[in-house]
C-alpha positions as a printed Julia matrix, in Angstrom:
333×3 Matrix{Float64}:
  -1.51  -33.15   -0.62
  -3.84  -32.18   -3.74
  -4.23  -28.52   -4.3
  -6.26  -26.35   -2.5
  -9.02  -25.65   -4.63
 -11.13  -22.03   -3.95
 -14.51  -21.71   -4.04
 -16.54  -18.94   -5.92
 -17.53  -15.36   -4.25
 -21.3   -14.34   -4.85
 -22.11  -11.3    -3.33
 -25.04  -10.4    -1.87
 -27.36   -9.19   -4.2
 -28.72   -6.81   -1.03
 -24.9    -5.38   -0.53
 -23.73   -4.07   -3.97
 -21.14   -1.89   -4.38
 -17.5    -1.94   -2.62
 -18.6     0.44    0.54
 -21.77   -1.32    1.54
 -20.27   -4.51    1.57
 -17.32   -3.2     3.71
 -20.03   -1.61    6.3
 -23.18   -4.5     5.85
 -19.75   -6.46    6.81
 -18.88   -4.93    9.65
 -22.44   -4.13   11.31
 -23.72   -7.83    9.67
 -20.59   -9.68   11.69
 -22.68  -10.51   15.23
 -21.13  -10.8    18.09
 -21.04  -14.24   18.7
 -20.88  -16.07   21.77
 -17.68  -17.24   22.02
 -15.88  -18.16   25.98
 -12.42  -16.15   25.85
 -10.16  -17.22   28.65
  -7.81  -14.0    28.51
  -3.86  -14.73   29.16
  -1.94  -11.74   29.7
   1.42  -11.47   28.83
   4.59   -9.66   30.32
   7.25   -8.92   27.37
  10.8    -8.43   27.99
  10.71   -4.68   27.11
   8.26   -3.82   30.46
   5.01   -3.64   28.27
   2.19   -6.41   28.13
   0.12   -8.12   25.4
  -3.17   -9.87   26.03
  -4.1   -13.22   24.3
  -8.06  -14.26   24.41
  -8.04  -18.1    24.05
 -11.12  -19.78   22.52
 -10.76  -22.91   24.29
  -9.52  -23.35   27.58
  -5.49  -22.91   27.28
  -4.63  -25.35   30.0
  -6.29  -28.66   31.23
  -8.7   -30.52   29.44
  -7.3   -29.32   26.08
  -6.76  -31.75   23.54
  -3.3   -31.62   22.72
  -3.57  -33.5    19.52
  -6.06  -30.34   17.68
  -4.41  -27.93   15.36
  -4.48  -24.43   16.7
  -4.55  -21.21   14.82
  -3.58  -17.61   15.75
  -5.94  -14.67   14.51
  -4.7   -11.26   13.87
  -6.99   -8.26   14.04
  -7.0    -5.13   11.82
  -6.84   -1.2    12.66
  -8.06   -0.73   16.15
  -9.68   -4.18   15.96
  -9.21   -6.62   18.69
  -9.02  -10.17   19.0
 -12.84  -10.5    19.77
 -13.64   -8.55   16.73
 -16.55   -9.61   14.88
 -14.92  -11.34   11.79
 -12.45  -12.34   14.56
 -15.64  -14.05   16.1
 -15.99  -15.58   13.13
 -13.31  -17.34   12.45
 -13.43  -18.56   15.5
 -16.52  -20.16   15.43
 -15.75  -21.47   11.5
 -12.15  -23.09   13.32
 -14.46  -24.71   15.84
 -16.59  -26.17   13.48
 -13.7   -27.72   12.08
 -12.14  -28.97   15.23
  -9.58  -26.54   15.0
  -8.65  -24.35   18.11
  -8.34  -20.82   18.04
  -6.75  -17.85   19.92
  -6.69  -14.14   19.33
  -3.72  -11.64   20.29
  -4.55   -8.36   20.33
  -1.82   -5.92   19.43
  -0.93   -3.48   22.24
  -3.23   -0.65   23.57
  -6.06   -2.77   21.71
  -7.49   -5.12   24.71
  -9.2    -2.47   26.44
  -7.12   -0.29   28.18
  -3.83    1.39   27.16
  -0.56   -0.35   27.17
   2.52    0.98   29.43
   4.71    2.24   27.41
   5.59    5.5    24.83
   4.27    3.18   21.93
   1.18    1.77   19.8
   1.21   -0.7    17.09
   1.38   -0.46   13.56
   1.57   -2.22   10.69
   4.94   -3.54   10.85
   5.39   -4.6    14.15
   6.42   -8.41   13.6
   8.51   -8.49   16.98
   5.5    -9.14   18.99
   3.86  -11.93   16.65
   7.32  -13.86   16.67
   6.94  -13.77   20.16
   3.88  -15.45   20.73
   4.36  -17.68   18.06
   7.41  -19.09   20.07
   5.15  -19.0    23.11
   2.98  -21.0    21.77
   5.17  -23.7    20.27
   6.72  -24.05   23.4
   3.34  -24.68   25.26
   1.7   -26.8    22.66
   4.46  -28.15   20.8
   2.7   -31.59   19.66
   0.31  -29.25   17.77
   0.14  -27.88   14.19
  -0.1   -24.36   13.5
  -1.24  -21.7    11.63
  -2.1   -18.13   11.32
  -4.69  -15.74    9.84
  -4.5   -12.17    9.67
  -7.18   -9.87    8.58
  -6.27   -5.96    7.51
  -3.35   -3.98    9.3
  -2.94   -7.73   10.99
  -2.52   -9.42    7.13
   0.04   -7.26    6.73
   2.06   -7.86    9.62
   1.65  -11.58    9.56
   2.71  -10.93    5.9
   5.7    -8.98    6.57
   6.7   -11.74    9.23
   6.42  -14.36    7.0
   8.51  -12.79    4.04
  11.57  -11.43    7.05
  11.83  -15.14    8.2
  11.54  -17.18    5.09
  11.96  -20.76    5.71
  13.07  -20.57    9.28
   9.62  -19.7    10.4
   8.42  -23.09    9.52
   8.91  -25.2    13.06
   6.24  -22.16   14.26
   3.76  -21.78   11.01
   2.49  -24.14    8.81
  -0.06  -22.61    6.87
  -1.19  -18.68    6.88
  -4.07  -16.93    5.4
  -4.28  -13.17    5.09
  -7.64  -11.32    4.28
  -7.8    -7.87    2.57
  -4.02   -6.87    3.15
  -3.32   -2.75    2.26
  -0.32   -4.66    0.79
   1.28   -1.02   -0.55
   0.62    1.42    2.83
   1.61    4.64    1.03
  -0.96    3.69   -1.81
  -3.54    2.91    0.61
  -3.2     5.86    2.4
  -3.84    8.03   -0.64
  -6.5     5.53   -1.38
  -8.39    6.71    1.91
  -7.82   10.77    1.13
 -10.82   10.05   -1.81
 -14.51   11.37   -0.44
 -15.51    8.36    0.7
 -12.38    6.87    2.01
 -12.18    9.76    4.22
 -14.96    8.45    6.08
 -13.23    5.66    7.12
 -10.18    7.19    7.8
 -12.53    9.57   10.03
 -13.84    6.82   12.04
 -10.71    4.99   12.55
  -8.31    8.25   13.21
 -10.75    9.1    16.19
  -9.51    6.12   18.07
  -6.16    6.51   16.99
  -6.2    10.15   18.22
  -7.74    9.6    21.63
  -5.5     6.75   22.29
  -2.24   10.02   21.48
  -4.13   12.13   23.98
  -4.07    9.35   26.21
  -1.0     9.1    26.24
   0.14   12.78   26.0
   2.45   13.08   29.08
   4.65   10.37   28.19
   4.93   10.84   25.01
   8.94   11.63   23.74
  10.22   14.58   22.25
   9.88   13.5    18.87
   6.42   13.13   19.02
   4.38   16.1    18.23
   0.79   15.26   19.67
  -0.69   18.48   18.96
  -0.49   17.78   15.16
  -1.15   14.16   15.48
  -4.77   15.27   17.84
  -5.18   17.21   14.79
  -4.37   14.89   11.66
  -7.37   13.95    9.42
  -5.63   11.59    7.13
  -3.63    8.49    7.97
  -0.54   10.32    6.58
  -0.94   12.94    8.98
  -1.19   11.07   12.05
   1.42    8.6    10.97
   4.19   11.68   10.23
   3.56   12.66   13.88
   3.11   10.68   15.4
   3.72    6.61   14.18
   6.95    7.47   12.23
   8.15    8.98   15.43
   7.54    6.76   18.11
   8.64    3.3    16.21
  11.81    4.39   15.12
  10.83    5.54   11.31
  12.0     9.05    9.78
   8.68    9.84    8.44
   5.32    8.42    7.4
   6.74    7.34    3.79
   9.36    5.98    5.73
   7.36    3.71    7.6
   5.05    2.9     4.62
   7.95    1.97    2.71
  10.06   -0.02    5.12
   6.22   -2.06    6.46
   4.41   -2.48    3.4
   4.48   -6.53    3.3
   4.54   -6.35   -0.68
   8.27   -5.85   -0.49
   8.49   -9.56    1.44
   5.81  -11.59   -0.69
   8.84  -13.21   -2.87
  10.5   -14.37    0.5
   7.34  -16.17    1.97
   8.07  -19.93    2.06
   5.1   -21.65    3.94
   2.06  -22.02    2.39
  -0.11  -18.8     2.4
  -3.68  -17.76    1.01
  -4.1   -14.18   -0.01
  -8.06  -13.54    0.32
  -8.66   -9.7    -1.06
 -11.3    -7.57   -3.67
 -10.25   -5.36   -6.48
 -12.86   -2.95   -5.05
 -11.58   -2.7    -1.61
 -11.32    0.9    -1.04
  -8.16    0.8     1.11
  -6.39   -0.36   -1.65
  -6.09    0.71   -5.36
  -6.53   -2.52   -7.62
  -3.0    -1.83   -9.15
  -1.21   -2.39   -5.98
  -2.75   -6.0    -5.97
   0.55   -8.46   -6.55
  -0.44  -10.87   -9.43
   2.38  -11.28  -10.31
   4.14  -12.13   -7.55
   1.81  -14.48   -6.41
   2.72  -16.27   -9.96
   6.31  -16.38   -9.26
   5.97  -17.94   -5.94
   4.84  -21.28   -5.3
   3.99  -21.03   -1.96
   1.48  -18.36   -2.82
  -1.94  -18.96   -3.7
  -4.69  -15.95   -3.83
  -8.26  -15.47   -4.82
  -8.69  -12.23   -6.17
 -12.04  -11.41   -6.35
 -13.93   -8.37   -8.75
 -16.15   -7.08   -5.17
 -16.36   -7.62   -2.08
 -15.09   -4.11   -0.46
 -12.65   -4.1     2.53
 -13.37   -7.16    4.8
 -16.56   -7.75    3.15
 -17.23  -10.6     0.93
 -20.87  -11.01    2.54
 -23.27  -13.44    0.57
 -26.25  -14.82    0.84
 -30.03  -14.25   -0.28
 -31.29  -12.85    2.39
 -29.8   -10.28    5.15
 -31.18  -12.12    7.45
 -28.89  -15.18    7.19
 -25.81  -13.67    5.8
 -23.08  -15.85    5.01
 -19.03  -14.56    5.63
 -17.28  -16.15    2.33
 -13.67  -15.12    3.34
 -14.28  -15.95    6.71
 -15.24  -19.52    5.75
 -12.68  -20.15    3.09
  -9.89  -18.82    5.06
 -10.72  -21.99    7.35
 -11.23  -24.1     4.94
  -7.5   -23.84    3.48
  -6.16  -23.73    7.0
  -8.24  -26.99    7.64
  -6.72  -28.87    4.62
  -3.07  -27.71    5.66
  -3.26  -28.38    9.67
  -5.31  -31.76    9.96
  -4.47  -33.59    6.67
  -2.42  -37.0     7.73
């Protein structure tokens, strides 16, 4: 197989700057019409875990397409707009799709004293064995985008070469590779506004939950918290089984499993994102492994990398190259 070769980012010339190209991305994404045929999912612990296919599952599929697993971000879901749009870029290629959405994110709380976080890799190995089971004539791959990078990430660095009968080819799209780093990242003026908007969920989904909450657990400060570390001390650290929020940065951060990673993977991510300080990017370790490859662009914010001339046909550069490396890995003969 020849190398995968990248293709250039040109922002928009209508989105500068790191913080309107993660927002013009997020509001610019539309929802596109996609049919989702939604599988749920009983896991051996009691809880559940929704899939939303993008082709039918059963049936008339074509057994002989490559299909692709999409992993959302921070109180995404799997029908996310850049979800949406890889979607629609997989179709294009003849690639099917299908979207799991991480528990307590498919509309409606899960059962049991727990969320998700960022490295939760139990549940992806799952499905990924799901999958290979039900469509095991098919290639693979997966893409992760944010909080979901990082656990796919994480996953791929834990299982090294074993993981390769299940994934053939990953891509992960503006990963907080270094979670204690990012987290500091958001307590700057303007990263508190998105640590704002995405706390609010994170906090009603606590209050949701109040009365089953465990001891441990102390949902009066997390209702409270106005930074990530905050919320995560009281509440994440606590209910998954970590000591403290550091804890849990430290033991989930998927730079600590990059040199392990032994399928081929595509790190998409800007040196202006602002959930991430440009130091924390791994250069280096992308160097030293050969199953690495990255582009590493100057701008393009937080799940950004919008382009084109005019806002009213904006193009989605990461979306579109994400597919294109996952086309070149999953259909070549």
């Amino acid at each position: 197989m020849q190398p995968f070769i990248p293709s250039a980012f040109r922002p928009a010339w209508w989105l500068p700057g790191p913080h309107l190209q993660t927002v013009g991305g997020r509001w610019l994404r539309s929802k596109l019409d996609i049919p989702f045929h939604r599988e749920r999912l009983e896991l051996p612990d009691g809880d559940f875990i929704d899939l939303d296919f993008a082709f039918k599952p059963l049936g008339s599929a074509d057994q002989s397409r490559p299909i692709v697993l999409v992993l959302h971000g921070l109180e995404g879901s799997a029908q996310s707009g850049y979800a949406r749009q890889l979607y629609s870029a997989l179709r294009d290629h003849e690639i099917d799709s299908v979207g799991l959405n991480f528990r307590s994110c498919s509309g409606g709380p899960n059962r049991l004293p727990r969320l998700y976080h960022s490295g939760e890799t139990e549940d992806l190995r799952w499905v990924l064995r799901l999958l290979a089971q039900r469509y095991p004539q098919r290639r693979r791959g997966v893409v992760g985008v944010s909080l979901g990078g990082n656990v796919l990430l994480k996953f791929l660095g834990e299982s090294g070469a074993s993981v390769r009968p299940y994934v053939e080819a990953a891509v992960a799209i503006s990963v907080p590779f270094d979670l204690s780093a990012g987290a500091d990242s958001l307590l700057r003026p303007r990263g508190r506004l998105y640590a704002a908007f995405l706390l609010r969920k994170l906090r009603r989904k606590i209050k949701i939950k109040r009365e089953m909450m465990p001891p441990g657990v102390d949902v009066s400060r997390a209702a409270a918290a106005r930074t990530f570390r905050e919320f995560d001390d009281a509440a994440t650290a606590p209910l998954h089984g970590f000591a403290s929020a550091e804890d849990y940065y430290q033991r989930s951060s998927c730079c600590r499993f990059l040199e392990e990673i032994r399928v081929p993977t595509y790190l998409l991510h800007s040196a202006d994102d602002p959930f991430l300080p440009p130091r924390c990017i791994p250069r280096r370790t992308v160097e030293a492994n050969p199953h690495l490859s990255a582009t590493f662009t100057a701008r393009g914010g937080h799940v950004g990398f919008v382009s084109g001339n005019t806002p009213f046909r904006p193009t989605f550069w990461a979306e579109q190259e994400a597919v294109r490396f996952l086309a070149e890995h999953l259909t070549a003969s």
